[in-house]
N, C-alpha and C positions, 0 to 999 in steps of 0.2 A: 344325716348323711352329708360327710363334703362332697364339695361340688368340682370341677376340673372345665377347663377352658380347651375346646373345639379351636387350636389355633391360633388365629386372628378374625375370625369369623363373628364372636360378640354372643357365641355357643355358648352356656355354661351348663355342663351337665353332670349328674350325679357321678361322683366315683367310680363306682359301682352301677354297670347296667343291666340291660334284661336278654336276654336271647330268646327269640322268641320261636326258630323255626322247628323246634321239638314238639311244638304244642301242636303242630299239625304233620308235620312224614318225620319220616326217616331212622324217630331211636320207640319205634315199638308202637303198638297200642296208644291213643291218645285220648282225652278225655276231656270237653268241650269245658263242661260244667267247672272241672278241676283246674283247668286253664285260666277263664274268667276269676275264679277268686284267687289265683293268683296274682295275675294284672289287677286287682283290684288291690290286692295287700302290697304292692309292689310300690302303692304310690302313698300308701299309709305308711310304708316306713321310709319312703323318699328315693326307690331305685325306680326312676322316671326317666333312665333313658331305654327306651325301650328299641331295639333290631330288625326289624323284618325284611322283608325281600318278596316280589312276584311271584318267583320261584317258589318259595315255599307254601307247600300244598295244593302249590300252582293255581295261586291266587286267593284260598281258603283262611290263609294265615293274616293276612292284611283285613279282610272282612269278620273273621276273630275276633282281632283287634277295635276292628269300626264299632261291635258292641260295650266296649267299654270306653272309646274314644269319643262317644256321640254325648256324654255326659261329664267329662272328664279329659276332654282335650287340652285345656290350658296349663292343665297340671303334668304335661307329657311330650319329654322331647323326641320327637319321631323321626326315624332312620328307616327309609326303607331304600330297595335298590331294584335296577335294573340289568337287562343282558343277556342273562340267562334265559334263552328260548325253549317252554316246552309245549307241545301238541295238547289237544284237548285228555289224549289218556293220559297225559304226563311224561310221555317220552321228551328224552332231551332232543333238541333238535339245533343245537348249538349255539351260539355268539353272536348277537347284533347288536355293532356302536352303529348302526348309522343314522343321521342327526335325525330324520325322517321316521325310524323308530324312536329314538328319545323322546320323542313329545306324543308317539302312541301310547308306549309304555306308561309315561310317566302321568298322564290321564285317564289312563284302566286306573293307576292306583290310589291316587285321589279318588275316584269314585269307588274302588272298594275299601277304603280306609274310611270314606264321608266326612272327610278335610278339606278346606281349600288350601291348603299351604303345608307341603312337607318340611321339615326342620331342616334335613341334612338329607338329600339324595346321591347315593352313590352309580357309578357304574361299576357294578358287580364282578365284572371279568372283562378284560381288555380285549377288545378285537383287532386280531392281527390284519387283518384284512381293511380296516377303516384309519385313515389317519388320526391319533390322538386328537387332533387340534380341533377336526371336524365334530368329533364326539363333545369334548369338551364346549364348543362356542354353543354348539344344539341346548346343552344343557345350562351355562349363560343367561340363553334366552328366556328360559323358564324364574330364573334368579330376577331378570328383568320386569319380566309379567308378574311376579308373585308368587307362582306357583314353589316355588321352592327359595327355601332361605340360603342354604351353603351349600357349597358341594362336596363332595369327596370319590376317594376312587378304594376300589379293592384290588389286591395280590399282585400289582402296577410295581412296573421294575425302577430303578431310580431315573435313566433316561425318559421313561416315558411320564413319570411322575414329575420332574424338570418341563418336560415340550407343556405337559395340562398346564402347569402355573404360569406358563408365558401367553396362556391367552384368558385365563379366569384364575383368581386366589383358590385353592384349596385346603379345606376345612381340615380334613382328616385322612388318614389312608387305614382302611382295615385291612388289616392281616391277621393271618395266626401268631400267636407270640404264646411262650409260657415257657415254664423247667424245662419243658422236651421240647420246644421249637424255638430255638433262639437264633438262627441264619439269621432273622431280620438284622442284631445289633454289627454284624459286618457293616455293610453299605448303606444300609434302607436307613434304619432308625438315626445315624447321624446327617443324611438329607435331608430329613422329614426334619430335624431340627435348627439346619441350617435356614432352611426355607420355612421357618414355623407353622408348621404341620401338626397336629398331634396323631398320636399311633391309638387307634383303637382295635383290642387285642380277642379277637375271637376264640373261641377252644380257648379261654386261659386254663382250665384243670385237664386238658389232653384229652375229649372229648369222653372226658370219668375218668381215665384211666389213675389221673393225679392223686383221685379222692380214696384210693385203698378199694372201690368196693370191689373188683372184676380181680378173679382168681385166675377164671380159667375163661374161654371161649364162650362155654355153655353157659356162664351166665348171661350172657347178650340173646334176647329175644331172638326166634327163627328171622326174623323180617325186620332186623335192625342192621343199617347198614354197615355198622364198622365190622359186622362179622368180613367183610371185602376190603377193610384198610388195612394193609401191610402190617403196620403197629401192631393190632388184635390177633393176627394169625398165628400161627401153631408155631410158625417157624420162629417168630419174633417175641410172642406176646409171654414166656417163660422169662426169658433176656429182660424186658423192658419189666416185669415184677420187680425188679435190685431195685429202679429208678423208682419208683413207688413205695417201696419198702423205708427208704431212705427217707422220703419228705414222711411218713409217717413218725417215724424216729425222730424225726425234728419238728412235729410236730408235738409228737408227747412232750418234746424237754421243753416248749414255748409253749404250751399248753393250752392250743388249738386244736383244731382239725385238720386234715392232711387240706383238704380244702381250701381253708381260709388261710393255712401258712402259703400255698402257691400263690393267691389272691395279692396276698398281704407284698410276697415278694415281685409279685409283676407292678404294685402301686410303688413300692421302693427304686423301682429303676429310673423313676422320675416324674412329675406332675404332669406330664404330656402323654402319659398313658393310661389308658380308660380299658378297664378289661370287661366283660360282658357276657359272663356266662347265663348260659341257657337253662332250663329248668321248666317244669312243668308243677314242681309240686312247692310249696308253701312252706315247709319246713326247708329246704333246701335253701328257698330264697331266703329267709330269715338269716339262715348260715353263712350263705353268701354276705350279704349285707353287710354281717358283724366284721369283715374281714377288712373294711373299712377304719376301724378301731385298732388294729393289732401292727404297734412299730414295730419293724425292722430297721436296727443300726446298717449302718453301710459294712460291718465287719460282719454281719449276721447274714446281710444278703449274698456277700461276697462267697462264705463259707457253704452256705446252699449251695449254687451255682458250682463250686468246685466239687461239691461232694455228689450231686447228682450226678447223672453220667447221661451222656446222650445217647436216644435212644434206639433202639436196633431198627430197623425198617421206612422206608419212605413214607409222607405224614399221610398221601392217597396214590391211588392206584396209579398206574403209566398215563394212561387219557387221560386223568383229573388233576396229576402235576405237568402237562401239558400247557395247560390253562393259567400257571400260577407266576407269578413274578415275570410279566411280561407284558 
């Protein structure tokens, strides 16, 4: 597996990473057992940067992780985040930067990880309500003490992504990026380059939709959430089939997978992008993996890009693009 640079940070991480927040809510059914030998093949064939977040599974998914981390931590660049507040049943309960949470949060997940030192700690969603500066110096602190190596932020607009680097360096900014969400290369992605940043790219395959397998609605589980993203819905999710059909089609003539060509094309926009799809099963990740291996000339990526079409519907709901690039 190549490896790619977090920055200026002294990051160097796999190409290709993990997502880890499916192994526990939100796309269906999950399966502990089948999870663990994933994370375990994950680092047998060297996708070592692994995702997680408090949030996911509200707090279940970091202690997931702490069963394969408690033997195998030196082999594993760890990304987890904060911010996202929810209640003990899981209710969301909103956004907290304030620096007095940073160092609650950011010690529940040390201890549910069982690390002393997170790789790359993000702030998950900006809170309007806290001064960037105050969020970011909290998190500093922690850079100081050890507890955490780099920083980075998520779905952070370029002003505020500007105020964080005038009081601590940052490592990474995660977004969504892929075929169907490319807003970033307006504004964001040439900031993030000016100021050497690297973009780490969330949903790279459109959260499945990129990979051909979703025809209709009905294949997404009763209790998966993108049945409620705009994209999947009845009104949209006919429309945004063309944009799928297409990487499939150019997927045959380069003779991959609809998958691995998206992959391949978010690694061609340049070495400062780390994309990170999610998976729970082991064949997938293998798939993913390989997409590591498969060039794209700049005449190849380009011609993608033009031929895909962007797609019909907002990437989340009204209250959840609320939250994003801000």
């Amino acid at each position: 597996m190549q490896t790619r640079n977090l920055g200026n940070s002294g990051l160097s991480v796999s190409a290709i990473g993990l997502g880890c927040m499916g192994m526990s809510e939100f796309y269906g059914a999950t399966n502990e057992t089948e999870s663990i030998d994933t994370l375990e093949r994950s680092i047998e064939i060297g996708v070592t940067f692994w995702d997680t977040a408090d949030m996911y599974g509200n707090g279940e998914n970091e202690k997931l992780l702490a069963k394969v981390l408690k033997t195998r931590r030196n082999a594993v660049t760890l990304a987890t985040k904060f911010g996202n507040v929810r209640g003990p049943d899981g209710s969301f309960l909103g956004i907290n930067g304030r620096p007095e949470y940073v160092r609650q949060a950011a010690d529940a997940s040390l201890r549910r990880l069982g690390v002393e030192q997170i790789d790359l700690y993000y702030q998950h969603r900006v809170d309007p309500n806290v001064p960037i500066e105050e969020t970011v110096g909290a998190m500093a602190e922690l850079v100081r003490e050890g507890k955490v190596k780099a920083l980075g932020l998520s779905e952070a607009s370029v002003s505020t992504i500007r105020r964080a680097v005038s009081v601590h360096p940052i490592a990474a900014l995660q977004t969504e990026y892929s075929l169907w969400t490319r807003d970033v290369e307006n504004e964001i992605l040439p900031t993030l380059r000016e100021l050497g940043i690297a973009l780490v790219a969330y949903s790279p395959l459109g959260r499945g939709f990129l990979t051909g397998r979703f025809r209709g609605v009905n294949d997404l589980a009763a209790d998966d959430w993108r049945r409620y993203n705009p994209r999947f819905q009845a009104e949209n999710f006919d429309a945004n089939l063309v944009l799928a059909d297409r990487i499939t089609e150019a997927a045959e003539a380069k003779g991959c997978t609809p998958a691995q060509l998206a992959l391949a094309w978010l690694l061609a926009q340049g070495p400062d992008i780390v994309p990170i799809p999610g998976t729970r099963k082991i064949s997938r990740l293998e798939e993913n993996a390989a997409a590591a291996g498969i060039e794209l000339t700049k005449d190849e990526a380009k011609a993608l890009s033009e031929r895909v079409p962007q797609p019909s519907g907002e990437r989340y709901p009204a209250a959840s693009m609320a939250a994003v690039n801000r």
